[in-house]
N, C-alpha and C positions, 0 to 999 in steps of 0.2 A: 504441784504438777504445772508444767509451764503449760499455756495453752498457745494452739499456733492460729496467727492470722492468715488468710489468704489473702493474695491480691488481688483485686476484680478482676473479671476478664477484661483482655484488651482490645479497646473500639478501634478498628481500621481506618482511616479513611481514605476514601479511593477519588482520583482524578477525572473530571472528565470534561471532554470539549461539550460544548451544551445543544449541538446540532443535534436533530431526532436520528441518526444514523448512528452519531457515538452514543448517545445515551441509548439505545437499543442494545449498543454492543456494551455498555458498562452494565446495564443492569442484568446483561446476561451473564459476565463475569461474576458479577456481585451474589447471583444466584445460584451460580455453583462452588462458589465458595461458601454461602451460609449452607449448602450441601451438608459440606466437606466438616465445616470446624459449626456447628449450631449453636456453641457456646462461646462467640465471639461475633460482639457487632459491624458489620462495614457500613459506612455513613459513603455515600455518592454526593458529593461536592465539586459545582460546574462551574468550568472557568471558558471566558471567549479567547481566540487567542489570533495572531493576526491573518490567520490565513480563513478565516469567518469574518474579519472584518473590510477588508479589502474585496469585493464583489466587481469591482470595473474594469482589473486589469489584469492580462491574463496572467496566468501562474508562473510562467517563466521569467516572465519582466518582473516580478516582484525578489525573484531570486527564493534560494528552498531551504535555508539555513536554520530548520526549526520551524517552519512556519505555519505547522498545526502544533506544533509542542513544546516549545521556549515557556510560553505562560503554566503548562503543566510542568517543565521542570523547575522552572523555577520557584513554583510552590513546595515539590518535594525537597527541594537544596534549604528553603526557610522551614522547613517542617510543617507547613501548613498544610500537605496531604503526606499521606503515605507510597502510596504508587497511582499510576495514572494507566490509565487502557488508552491503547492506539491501533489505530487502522495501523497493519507493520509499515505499508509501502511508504507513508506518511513520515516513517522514525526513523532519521539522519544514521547512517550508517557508523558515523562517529560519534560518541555521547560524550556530554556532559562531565569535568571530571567530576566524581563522587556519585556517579548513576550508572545502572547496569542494566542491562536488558535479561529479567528475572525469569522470564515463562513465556511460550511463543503455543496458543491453543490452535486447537485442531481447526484447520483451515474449511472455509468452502470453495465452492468451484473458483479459484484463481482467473478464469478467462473472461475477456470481454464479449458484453454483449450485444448487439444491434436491437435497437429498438426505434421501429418507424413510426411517423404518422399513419393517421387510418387511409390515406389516398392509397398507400402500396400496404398495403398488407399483405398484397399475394406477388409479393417481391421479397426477394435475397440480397447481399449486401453486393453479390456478382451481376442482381441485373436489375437492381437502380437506375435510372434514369441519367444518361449523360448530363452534367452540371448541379444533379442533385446536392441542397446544401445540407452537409452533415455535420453534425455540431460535436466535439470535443477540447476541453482544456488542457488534454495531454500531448506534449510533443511526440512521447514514444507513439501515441497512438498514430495522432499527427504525421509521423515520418513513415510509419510504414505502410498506412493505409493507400498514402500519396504514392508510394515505391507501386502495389498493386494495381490502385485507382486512381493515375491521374486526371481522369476527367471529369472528376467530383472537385464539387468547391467545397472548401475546410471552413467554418466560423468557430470562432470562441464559443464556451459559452461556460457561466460560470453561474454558483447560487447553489442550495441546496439539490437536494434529489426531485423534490417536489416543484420548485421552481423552474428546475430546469425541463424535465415531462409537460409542463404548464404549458413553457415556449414551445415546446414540439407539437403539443396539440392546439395552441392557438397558430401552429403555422408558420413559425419564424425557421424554421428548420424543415427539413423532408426527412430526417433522422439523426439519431441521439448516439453515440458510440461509450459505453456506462460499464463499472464494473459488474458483473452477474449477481459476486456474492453482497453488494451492497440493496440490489434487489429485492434478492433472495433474502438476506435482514429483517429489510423490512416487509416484508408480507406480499411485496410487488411484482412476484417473480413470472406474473400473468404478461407484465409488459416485454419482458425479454423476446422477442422475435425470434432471432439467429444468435446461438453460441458463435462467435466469431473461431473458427479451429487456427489451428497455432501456426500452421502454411501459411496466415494471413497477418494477425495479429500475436506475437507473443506478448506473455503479460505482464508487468509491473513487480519488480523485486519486492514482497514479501504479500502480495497482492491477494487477499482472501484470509488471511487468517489478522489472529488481533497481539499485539505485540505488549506484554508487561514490564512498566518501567520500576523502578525503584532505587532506595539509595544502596550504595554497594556495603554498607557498611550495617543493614537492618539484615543481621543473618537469621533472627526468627523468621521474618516475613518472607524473607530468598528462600526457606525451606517448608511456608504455606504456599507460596504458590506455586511450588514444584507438582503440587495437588491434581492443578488443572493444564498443566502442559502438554504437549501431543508428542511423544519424539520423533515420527516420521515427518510432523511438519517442523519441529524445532528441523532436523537435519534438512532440509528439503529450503526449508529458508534461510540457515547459515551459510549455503552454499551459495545461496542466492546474493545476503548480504555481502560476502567475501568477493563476490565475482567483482560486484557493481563499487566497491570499499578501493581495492586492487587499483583500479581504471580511474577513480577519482571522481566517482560521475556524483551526480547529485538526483533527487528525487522527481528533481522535473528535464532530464533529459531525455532522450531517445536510445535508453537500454531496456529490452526487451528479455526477456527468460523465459523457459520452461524445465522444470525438475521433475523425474518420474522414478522410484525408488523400487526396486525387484531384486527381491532377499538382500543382500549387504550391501548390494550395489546402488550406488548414487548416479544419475545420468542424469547430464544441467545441458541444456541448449542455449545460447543468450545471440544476442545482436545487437549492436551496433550500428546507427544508421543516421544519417543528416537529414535536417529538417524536413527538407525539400524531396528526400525519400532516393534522389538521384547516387547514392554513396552508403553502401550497405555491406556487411560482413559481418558472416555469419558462423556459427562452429558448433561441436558439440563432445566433453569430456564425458568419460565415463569413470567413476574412483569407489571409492571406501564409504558408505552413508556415515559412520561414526566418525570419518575423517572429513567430514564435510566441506570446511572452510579451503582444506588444500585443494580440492575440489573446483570450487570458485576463483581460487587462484591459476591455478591453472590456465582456465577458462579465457581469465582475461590476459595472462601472457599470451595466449595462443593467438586474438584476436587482435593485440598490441602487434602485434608481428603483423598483421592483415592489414594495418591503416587506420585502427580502433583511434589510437592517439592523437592521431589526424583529424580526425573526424573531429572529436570530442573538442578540439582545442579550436576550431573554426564557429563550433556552434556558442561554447562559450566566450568568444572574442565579439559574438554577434549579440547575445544574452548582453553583456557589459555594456557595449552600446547602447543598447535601450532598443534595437532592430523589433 
């Protein structure tokens, strides 16, 4: 009688940047995966990468080419992880060859949130204080805020979640402009003042939900973590990705989105806007949720016609500079 061997089960290992915001969001992945498969280990192995290591300059002048994720793909392209978890907004719309974007989970609140010092607590982001300095590292936020409120001063401000709340409550700012659901992550979500509504602020291409990389070529693994995908936000954010992909934009320009899904129906809002807030265009398609990406495409023909291109290539002629 022959006797048959089994082969162990197989150990995972999973990516992650080593900020307390990604590892919140890896060991939440991690956790519904040992759900899903209980007889299969995932090891969480943290790597720095250079957009943790550069803190002094803003995000734009560094350029956005990978710059939370080059050091995780690189580890899955040597085989040294498996897949790697991403904030989505953060994962270049064009990958790596040999990597695929595996599973896109179920999002949180997508919108930005105002969070003040304690002087205005019984203020709103419409009736701050003329000259108020407000702190964000996003241009998109950056551009549109300024288009609404120009008579708020903008500051950098970079660092974790916790350093950066530090400088708001020692004072270096009168308020924080933050993602809700990195907040909401991490147990913070006391600090959120004002949902920012989307007349003000649209949000961040893929902004709330956590993006699964992996190699294209690992079809066992491309078929575990189909386990924990969302399809309303996978479509919700392909369309997203497609829009921002289209236009050429990168993760740290001034494009803005909102996706709202009602039965088959896909409906993407996005914008287009200069630093300066002075040069904006705005639109919004309606298509097929399963058809998503055409969706997105669309979107940004539409806006291409508006001055979109214009815009984009003035901001990036200024990015290059070093401005």
């Amino acid at each position: 009688m022959t006797s048959v061997v089994s082969s162990p089960p197989r150990t995972i290992r999973i990516g992650s940047r080593k900020s307390q915001l990604a590892l919140v969001q890896t060991y939440w992945v991690q956790e519904q995966l040992k759900n899903c498969y209980p007889d299969i280990t995932f090891e969480v192995h943290t790597m720095s990468t250079q957009g943790d290591k550069i803190l002094d300059v803003a995000l734009a002048k560094i350029g956005d080419k990978g710059l939370f994720t080059k050091e995780l793909e690189l580890g899955m392209l040597n085989q040294e992880i498996d897949f790697a978890v991403h904030s989505l907004k953060d994962l270049p719309t064009h990958l790596p060859e040999g990597l695929t974007l595996a599973a896109i989970t179920e999002r949180e609140n997508p919108a930005d949130a105002l969070v003040v010092h304690e002087k205005h607590k019984d203020k709103q982001i419409d009736t701050l204080p003329e000259g108020a300095v407000i702190g964000t590292s996003s241009l998109r936020r950056l551009a549109q805020l300024r288009h609404h409120f120009p008579h708020f001063t903008f500051k950098d401000v970079r660092g974790n979640l916790i350093t950066r709340l530090a400088k708001l409550d020692a004072g270096e700012y009168d308020a924080l402009i933050l993602a809700a659901a990195g907040l909401e992550r991490l147990g913070m979500s006391d600090r959120t003042h004002q949902i920012l509504p989307k007349e003000i602020s649209l949000h961040a291409v893929g902004q709330g939900a956590l993006g699964i990389e992996c190699r294209a070529d690992d079809s066992e693994l491309l078929s575990l973590l189909k386990a924990i995908e969302h399809p309303q936000t996978r479509d919700r954010c392909l369309a997203e990705r497609s829009f921002l992909r289209s236009l050429e934009g990168g993760c740290q320009v001034p494009i803005g989105v909102n996706t709202e899904i009602s039965g088959e129906n896909l409906t993407l809002t996005g914008i287009v806007a200069s630093v300066d807030g002075q040069k904006f265009v705005k639109d919004t398609v309606t298509g097929i949720a399963n058809n998503a990406e055409a969706v997105g495409t669309e979107l940004a023909e539409l806006l291409r016609k508006q001055g979109a291109q214009e815009i984009l290539s003035e901001i990036f002629a200024v990015i290059q500079r070093g401005s």
